[in-house]
C-alpha positions in Angstrom: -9.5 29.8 40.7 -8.4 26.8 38.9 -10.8 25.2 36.2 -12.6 21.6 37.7 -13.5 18.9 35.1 -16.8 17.6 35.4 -17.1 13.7 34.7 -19.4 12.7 32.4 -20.7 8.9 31.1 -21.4 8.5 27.6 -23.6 5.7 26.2 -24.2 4.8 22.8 -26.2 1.9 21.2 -24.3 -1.5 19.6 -24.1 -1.1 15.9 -24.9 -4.9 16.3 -28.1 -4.5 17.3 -27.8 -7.7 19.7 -29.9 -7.8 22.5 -29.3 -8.4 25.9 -31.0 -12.1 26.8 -32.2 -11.7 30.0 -34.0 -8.2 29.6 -33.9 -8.0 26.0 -32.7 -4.3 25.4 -30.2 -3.3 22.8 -26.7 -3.9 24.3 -25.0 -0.2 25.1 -21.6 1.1 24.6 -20.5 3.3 27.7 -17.9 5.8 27.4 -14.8 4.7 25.8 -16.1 1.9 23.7 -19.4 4.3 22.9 -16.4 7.6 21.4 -14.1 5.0 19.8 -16.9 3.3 18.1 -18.1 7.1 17.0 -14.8 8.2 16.2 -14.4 4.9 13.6 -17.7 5.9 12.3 -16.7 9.2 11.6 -13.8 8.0 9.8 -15.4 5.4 7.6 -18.4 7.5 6.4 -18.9 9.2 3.5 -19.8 12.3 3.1 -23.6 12.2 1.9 -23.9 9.3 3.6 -25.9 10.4 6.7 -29.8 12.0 6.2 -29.4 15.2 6.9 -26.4 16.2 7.1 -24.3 16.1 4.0 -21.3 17.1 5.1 -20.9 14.3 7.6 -17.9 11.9 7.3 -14.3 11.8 4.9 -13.3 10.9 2.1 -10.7 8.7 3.1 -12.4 5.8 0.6 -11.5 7.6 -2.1 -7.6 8.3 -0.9 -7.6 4.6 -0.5 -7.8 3.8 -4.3 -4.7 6.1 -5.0 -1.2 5.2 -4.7 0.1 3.4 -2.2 2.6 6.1 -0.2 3.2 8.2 2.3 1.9 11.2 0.4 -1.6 9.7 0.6 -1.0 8.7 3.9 -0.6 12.3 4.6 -3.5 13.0 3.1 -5.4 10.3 5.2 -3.9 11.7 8.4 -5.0 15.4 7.0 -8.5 14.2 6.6 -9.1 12.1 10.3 -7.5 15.3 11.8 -10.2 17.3 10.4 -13.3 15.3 10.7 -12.7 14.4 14.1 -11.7 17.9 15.3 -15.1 18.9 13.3 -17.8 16.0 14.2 -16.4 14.6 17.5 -16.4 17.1 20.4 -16.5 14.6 23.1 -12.8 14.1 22.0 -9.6 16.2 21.8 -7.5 14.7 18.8 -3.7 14.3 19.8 -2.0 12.5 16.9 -2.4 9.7 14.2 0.3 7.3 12.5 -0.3 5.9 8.8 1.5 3.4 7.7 1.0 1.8 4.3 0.7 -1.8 4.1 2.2 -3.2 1.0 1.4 -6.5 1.3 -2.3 -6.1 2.2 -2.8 -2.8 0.2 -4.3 -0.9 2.9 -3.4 1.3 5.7 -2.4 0.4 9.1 -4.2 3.6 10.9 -3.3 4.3 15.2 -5.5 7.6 16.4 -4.3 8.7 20.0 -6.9 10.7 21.3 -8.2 12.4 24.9 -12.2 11.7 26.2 -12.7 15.1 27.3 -14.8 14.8 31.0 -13.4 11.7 32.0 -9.9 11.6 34.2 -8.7 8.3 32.1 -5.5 8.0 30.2 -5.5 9.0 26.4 -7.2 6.5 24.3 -5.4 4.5 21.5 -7.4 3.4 18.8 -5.9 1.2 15.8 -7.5 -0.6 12.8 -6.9 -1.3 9.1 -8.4 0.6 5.8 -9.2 -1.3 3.0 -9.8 -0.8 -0.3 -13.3 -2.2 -0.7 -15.7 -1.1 -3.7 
C-alpha cells in the first residue's frame, strides 16, 4: 500500500509585529512565507542566541569575517546544510549555491528546499549575508 501525504497549513507570526487594521491582530505568515521566514531565522542566529536552547542557530557570522572564497563559501554551505537538517523538520533540504560577492563583500546565498506535507513545487529561497558587527 503506497504511503499518502497528509496536507498540512503552517502559520507563524510577522517578525514585524504589524497589525492587521480592521481587526487588529498580529499579521500571520501561512505556510511557505511562515518556513522560509524560519528557515532565514535559522540561518542568521547565533548560537546562544535563543533562551533555552543554546545550541540554536550557525555560526555563519563568524565565517563571514574570513576570507572572501569559495573555501568559506563551502563552509557556509556546510553549516545551512546542517542547521536546517537539524532545527527545521517541516523542510527537506535539497541544495544551496554560495557565491562570493566581491564587490559588496558578502555572499549571494540560493537554498532550494521541499515543504514537507504540502503538494507545491520545491521552494527557492535567496538573499545576501553581510558582514555586519
Amino acid at each position: 500500500m503506497p504511503l499518502e501525504r497528509i496536507s498540512q497549513k503552517f502559520k507563524d507570526i510577522s517578525m514585524s509585529f504589524q497589525s492587521n487594521p480592521l481587526t487588529f491582530d498580529l499579521i500571520a505568515l501561512r505556510d511557505a512565507d511562515a518556513i522560509a521566514r524560519s528557515v532565514k531565522n535559522i540561518i542568521v542566529t547565533r548560537p546562544g542566541e535563543k533562551l533555552f536552547d543554546p545550541e540554536f542557530g550557525t555560526s555563519i557570522t563568524d565565517s563571514l569575517f574570513e576570507q572572501l572564497d569559495d573555501t568559506t563559501a563551502d563552509e557556509i554551505k556546510d553549516q545551512i546544510k546542517f542547521s536546517i537538517n537539524k532545527f527545521e523538520p517541516r523542510v527537506r533540504y535539497i541544495s544551496s549555491i554560495i557565491d562570493p560577492n566581491y564587490e559588496e563583500n558578502a555572499f549571494n546565498v540560493q537554498i532550494v528546499y521541499e515543504i514537507v506535507g504540502l503538494d507545491i513545487a520545491p521552494q527557492q529561497l535567496e538573499f545576501i549575508l553581510l558582514p555586519t558587527r
